[in-house]
C-alpha positions as CSV (number, residue, x, y, z in Angstrom):
1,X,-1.0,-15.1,-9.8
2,X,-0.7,-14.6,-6.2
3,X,3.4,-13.8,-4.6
4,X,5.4,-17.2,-3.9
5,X,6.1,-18.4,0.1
6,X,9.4,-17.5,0.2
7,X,9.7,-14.1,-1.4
8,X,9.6,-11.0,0.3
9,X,6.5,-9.0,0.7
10,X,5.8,-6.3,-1.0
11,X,6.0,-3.3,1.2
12,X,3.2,-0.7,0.8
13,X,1.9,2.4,2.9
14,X,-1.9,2.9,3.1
15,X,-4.4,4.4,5.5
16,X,-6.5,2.4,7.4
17,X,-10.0,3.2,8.5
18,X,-9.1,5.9,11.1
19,X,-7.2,7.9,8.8
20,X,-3.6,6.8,9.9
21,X,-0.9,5.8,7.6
22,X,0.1,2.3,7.9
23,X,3.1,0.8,6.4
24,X,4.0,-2.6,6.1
25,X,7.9,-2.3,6.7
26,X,7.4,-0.4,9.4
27,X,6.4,-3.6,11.4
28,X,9.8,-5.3,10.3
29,X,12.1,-6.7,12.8
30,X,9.1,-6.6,15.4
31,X,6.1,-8.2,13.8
32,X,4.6,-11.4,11.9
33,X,2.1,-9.7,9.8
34,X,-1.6,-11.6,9.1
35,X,-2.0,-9.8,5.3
36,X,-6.0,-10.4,5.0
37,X,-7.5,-9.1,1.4
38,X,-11.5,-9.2,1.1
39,X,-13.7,-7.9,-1.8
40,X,-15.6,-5.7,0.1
41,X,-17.5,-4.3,3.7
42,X,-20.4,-5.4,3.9
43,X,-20.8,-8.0,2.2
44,X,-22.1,-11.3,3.5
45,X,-18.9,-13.6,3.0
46,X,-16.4,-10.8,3.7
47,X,-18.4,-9.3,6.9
48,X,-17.9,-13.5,8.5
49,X,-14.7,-13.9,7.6
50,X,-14.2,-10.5,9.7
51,X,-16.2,-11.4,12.5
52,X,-14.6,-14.3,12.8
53,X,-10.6,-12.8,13.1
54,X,-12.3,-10.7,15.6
55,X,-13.9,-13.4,17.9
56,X,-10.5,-15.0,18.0
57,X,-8.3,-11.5,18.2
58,X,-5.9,-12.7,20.6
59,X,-4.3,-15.0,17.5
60,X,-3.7,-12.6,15.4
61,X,-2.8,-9.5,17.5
62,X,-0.7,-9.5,20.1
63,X,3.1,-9.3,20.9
64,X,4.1,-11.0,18.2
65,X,1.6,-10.7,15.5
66,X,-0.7,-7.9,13.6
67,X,-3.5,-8.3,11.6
68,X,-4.1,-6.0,8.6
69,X,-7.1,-6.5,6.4
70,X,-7.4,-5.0,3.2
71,X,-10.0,-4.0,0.7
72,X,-10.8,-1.7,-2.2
73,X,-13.1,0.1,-0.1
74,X,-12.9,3.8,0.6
75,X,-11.7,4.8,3.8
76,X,-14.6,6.5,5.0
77,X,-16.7,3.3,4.0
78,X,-13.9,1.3,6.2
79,X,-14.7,3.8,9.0
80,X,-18.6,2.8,9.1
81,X,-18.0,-0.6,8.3
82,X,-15.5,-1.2,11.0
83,X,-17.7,0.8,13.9
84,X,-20.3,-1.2,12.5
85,X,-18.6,-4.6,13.3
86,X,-16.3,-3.7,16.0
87,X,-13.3,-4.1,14.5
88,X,-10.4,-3.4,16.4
89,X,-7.6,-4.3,13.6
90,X,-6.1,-1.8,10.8
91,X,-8.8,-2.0,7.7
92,X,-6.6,-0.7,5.6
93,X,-8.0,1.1,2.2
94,X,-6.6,-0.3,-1.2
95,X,-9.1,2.4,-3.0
96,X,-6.7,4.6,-4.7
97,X,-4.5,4.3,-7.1
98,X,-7.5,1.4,-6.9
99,X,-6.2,-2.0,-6.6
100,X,-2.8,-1.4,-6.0
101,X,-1.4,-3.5,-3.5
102,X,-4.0,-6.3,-4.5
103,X,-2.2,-6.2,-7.7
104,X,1.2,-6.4,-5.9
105,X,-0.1,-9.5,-4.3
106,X,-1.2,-11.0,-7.2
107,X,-4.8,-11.1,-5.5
108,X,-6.8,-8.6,-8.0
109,X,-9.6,-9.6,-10.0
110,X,-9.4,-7.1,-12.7
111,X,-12.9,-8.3,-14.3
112,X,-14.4,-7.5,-10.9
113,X,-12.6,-4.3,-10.0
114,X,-11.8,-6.1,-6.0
115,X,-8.9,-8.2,-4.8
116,X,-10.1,-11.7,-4.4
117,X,-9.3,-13.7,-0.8
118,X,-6.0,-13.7,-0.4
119,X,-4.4,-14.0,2.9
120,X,-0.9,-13.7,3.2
121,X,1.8,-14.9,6.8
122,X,4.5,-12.4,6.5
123,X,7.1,-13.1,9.1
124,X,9.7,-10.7,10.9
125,X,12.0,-10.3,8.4
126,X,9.4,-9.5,5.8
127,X,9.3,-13.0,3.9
128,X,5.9,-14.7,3.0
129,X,5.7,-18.0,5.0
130,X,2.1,-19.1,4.3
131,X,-0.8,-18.3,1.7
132,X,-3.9,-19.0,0.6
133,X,-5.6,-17.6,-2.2
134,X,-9.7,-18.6,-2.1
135,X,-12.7,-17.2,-5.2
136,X,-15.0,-14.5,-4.1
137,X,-17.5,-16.9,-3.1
138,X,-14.7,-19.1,-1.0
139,X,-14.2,-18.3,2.4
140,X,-11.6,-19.1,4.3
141,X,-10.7,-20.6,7.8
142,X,-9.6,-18.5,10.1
143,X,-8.0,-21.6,12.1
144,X,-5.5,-22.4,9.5
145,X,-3.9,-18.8,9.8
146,X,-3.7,-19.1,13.5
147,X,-1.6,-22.6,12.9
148,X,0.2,-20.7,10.0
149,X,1.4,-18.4,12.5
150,X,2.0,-20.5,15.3
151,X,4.5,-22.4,13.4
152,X,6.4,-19.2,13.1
């Protein structure tokens, strides 16, 4: 079961696809974090959902807000995948210890062995404002995260 609005996130340091250590308290008391999980790059449902945070970038990255997607991909397969796509957002690598964070966020499919679409609104202070939690198959709108973060 996927972390309650109102509780604090769960803070977690991983590296995204460049190699670089990203941690999630370390954008308290500046950012609104975007928390994206996917399945997996490259894959047909995943790779739109992508695409689409990236056609509309200036929503979710900018002074007040960063987006961080995650997935149970390696990050050398994050690398390709995001040079691949253009991606110019953390795609941060939830490979090992495998599923970890997902698991924090209550987002892993253990039957699978991949977190399921979970997409978290983390605000300033580090408390879950918004979530949705869609199947594998399920994607999501990107428009109702922008209006999730706009009524921050």
């Amino acid at each position: 079961m996927a972390i309650e609005v109102g509780t604090e996130a769960p803070d977690f340091e991983l590296k995204d696809n460049h190699g670089r250590t990203v941690r999630l308290a370390g954008l308290r008391g500046e950012k609104n974090v975007l928390l994206f999980f996917y399945p997996f790059a490259f894959t047909g449902v995943c790779t739109g959902e992508l695409r689409a945070l990236r056609d509309n970038l200036p929503a979710f990255v900018n002074d007040d807000t960063q987006l961080l997607a995650v997935s149970n991909d390696s990050v050398p397969t994050l690398r390709v995948f995001g040079d691949q796509e253009d991606l110019e957002f953390p795609l941060l690598s939830d490979f090992w210890p495998h599923g970890e964070v997902s698991r924090a966020y209550g987002v892993f499919d253990e039957e699978k062995g991949c977190a399921v679409r979970g997409t978290f609104v983390v605000d300033k202070a580090g408390i879950v404002r918004w979530s949705v939690v869609n199947a594998l198959p399920d994607a999501r709108d990107a428009a109702a995260y922008a209006k999730a973060l706009e009524a921050l």
